[in-house]
C-alpha positions in Angstrom: 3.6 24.5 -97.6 2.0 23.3 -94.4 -0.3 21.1 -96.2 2.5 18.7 -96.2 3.0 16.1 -93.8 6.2 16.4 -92.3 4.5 20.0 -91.2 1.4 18.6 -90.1 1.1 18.6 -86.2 -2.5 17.1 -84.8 -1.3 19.5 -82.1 0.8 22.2 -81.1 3.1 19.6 -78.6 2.5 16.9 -81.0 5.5 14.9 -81.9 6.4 11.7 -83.5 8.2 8.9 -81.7 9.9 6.4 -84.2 10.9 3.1 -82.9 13.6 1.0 -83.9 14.6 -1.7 -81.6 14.3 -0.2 -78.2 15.1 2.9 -78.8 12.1 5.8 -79.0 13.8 8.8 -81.2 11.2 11.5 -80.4 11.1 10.5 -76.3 11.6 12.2 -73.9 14.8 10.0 -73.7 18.3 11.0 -75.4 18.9 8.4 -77.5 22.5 7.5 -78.5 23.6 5.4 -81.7 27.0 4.8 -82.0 29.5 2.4 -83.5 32.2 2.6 -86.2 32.1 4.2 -89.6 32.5 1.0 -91.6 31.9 -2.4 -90.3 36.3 -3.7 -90.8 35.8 -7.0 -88.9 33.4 -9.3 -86.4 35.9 -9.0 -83.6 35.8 -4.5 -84.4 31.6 -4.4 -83.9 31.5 -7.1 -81.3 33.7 -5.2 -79.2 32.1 -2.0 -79.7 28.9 -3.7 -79.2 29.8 -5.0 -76.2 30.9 -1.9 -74.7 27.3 -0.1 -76.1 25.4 -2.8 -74.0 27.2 -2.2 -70.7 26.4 1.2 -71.2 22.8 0.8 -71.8 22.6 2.0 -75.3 20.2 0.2 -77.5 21.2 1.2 -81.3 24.3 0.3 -83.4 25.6 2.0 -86.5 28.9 0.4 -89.1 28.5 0.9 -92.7 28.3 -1.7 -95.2 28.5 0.0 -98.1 30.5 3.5 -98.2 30.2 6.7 -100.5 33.2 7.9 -100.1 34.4 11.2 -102.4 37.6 9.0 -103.8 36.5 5.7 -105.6 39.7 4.0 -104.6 39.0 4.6 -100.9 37.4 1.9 -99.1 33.7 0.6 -99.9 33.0 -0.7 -97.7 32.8 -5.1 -97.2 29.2 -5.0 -98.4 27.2 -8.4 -97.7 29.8 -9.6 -95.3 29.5 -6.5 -93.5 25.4 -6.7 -93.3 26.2 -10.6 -92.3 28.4 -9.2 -89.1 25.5 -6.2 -88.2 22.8 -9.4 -88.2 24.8 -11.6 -85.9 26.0 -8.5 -83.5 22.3 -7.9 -83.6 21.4 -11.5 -82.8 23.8 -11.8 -80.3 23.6 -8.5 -78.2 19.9 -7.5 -79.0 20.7 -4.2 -80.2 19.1 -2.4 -83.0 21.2 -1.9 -86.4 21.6 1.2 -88.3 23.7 1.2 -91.9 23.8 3.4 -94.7 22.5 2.5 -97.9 23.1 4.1 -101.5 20.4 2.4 -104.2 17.1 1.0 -104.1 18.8 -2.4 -105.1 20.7 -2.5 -101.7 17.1 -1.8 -99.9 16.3 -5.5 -100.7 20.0 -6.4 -99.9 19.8 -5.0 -96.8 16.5 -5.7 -95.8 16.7 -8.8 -93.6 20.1 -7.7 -91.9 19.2 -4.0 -90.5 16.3 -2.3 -88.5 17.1 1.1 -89.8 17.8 2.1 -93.2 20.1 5.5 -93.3 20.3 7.7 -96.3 23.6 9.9 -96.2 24.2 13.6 -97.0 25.2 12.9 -100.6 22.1 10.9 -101.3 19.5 13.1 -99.5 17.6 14.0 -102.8 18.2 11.1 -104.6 14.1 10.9 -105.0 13.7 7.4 -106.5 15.7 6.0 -103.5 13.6 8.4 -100.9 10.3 7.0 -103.2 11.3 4.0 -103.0 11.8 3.8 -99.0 8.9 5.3 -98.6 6.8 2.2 -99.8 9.2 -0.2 -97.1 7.9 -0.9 -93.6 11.2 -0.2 -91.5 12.3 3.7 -90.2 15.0 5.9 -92.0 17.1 8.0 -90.8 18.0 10.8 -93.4 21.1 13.4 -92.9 20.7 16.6 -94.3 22.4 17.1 -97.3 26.0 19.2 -97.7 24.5 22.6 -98.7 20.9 21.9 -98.3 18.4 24.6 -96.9 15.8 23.3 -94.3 12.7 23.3 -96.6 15.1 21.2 -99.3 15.7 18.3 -95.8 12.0 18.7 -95.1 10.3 18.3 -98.8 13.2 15.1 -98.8 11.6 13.7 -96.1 8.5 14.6 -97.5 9.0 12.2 -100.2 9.7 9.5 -98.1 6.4 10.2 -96.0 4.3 11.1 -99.6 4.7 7.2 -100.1 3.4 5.6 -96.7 6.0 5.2 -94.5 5.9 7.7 -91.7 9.1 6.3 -89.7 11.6 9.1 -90.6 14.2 10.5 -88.8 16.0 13.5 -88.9 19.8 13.8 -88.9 21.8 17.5 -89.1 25.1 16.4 -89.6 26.7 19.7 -90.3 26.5 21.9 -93.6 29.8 23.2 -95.7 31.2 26.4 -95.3 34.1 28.5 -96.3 35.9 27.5 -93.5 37.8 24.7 -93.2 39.4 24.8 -89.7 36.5 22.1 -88.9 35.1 19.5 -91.6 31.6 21.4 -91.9 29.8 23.7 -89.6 27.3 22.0 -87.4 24.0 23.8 -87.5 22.4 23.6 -84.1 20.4 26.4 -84.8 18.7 24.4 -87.6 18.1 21.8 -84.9 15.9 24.3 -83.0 14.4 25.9 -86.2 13.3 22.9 -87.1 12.1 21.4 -83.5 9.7 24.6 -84.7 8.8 23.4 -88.6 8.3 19.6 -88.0 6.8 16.6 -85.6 9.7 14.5 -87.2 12.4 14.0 -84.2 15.8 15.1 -85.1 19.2 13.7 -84.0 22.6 15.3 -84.5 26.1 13.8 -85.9 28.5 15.7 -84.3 31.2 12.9 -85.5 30.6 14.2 -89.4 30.1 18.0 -88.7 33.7 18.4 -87.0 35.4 15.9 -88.5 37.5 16.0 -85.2 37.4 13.4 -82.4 38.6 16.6 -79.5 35.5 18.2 -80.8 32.8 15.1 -80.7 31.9 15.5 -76.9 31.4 19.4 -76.7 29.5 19.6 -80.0 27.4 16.2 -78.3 26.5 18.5 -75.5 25.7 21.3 -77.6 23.2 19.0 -79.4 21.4 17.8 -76.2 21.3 21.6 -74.8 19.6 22.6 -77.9 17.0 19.9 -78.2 18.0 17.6 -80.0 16.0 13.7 -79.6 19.5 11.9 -80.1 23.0 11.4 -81.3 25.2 9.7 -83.9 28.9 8.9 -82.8 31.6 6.8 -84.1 33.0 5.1 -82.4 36.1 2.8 -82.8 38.1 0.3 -80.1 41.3 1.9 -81.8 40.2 5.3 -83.7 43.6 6.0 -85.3 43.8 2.6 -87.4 39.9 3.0 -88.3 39.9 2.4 -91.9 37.7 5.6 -92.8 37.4 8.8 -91.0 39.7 8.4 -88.1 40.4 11.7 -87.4 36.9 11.9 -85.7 36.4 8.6 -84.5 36.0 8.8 -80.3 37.5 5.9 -78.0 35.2 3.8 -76.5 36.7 5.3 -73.3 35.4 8.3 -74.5 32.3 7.3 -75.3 32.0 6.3 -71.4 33.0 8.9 -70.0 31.0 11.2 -72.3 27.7 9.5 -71.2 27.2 10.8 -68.0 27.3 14.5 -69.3 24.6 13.9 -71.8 22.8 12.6 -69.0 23.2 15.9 -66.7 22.6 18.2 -69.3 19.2 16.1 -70.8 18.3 16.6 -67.0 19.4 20.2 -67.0 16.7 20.9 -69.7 13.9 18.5 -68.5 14.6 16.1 -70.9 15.3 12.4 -69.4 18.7 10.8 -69.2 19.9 7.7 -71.8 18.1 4.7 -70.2 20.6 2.5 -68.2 20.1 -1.3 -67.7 22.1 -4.4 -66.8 23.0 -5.9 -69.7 21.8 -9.2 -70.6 24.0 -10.3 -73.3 23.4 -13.4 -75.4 26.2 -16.1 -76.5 28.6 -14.4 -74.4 
């Protein structure tokens, strides 16, 4: 098993820093990616976006297309929605992240994001994971809904196996028997697998409680335990987001929440989110 390369270290420190955009997800910096669950309108994103540059984060997320466990939920706007993500990205400079399903949205996708993301239901979906590994741009893959460590690692794996070395852990919570919270977030897989792997890893505290009050503790909890970055929705009015509400944060919150990841990143040696003055384009 430690033949393979998402086990390889050149060195017992060594770790690998992905870029995308400005962000360094492996750094000694906690980076922050944030933004809504689905991309609803230009006026939604720009105003999220607008808040993530004042606060000096670099990365936004909104999906385009949306797996959701009813098919009469909302899918997501699809193109238009990668249209939106290219002009927020033109406009503010900040790097886009957004889900995608098939290896026929990796070419729809391509010119519009910097980040592909493969979700929890996808995360063995081999021909798609194959079929990233042969593209040239990072991805960030969640761990599946009842998947052990080695079955995330040997997914990433397959993505590596093909070339492209620009991967991204994500433990977004695993399920349980318990359903007081919307899965149980595995921090101690986040330190496990600081252990196993080079590859950074970022939590999504957002999908493992599937509860807004519990987003900024959890968030902490993340950054105390090692973990390279987070994953929060965000939404300028969470309770009329169109999908997952109930754990969408306020931008408010999101502000106020910032500081603390800063003093705990501190608290453990690691360095705070980067803060700079905003130098927004078209606005």
């Amino acid at each position: 098993m430690n033949s393979q390369r998402c086990y390889e270290k050149k060195h017992p420190d060594h770790k690998t820093i992905v870029k995308v955009g400005e962000c360094h997800f492996g750094s000694p910096h906690i980076e922050v990616i944030s933004g809504p669950c689905s991309v609803e309108s230009f006026e939604q994103l720009y105003e999220v976006a607008l808040t993530l540059k004042k606060l000096g984060c670099h990365c936004i997320r909104g999906g385009a297309f949306k797996p959701r466990t009813s098919p009469y939920s909302f899918q997501g706007l699809g193109e238009t929605a990668l249209q939106i993500l290219d002009t927020i990205r033109e406009q503010m400079g900040l790097a886009v992240i957004t889900e995608i399903m098939s290896q026929e949205q990796i070419q729809q996708a391509e010119a519009f994001v910097d980040c592909y993301q493969v979700g929890s239901r996808n995360m063995q979906n081999f021909e798609l994971l194959k079929s990233l590994g042969k593209q040239d741009k990072p991805v960030l893959l969640k761990r599946g809904l009842s998947a052990t460590l080695e079955e995330f690692l040997m997914a990433a794996e397959y993505i590596l196996s093909e070339g492209n070395e620009q991967v991204i852990l994500c433990e977004r919570g695993i399920r349980s028997f318990d359903p007081a919270t919307r899965n149980v977030l595995d921090l101690a897989a986040v330190a496990k697998l600081k252990e196993l792997t080079h590859l950074p890893i970022i939590v999504d505290p957002s999908h493992a409680t599937g509860q807004r009050s519990l987003v900024p503790p959890t968030a902490l909890a993340a950054v105390a335990v090692g973990a390279d970055g987070l994953m929060i929705e965000t939404h300028p009015n969470p309770d009329h987001s169109i999908s997952d509400a109930e754990q969408a944060i306020s931008l408010e919150t999101l502000e106020s929440l910032l500081p603390k990841i800063d003093a705990v990143a501190q608290a453990i040696g690691r360095e705070e989110i980067i803060k700079e003055e905003a130098v927004l384009i078209g606005v």
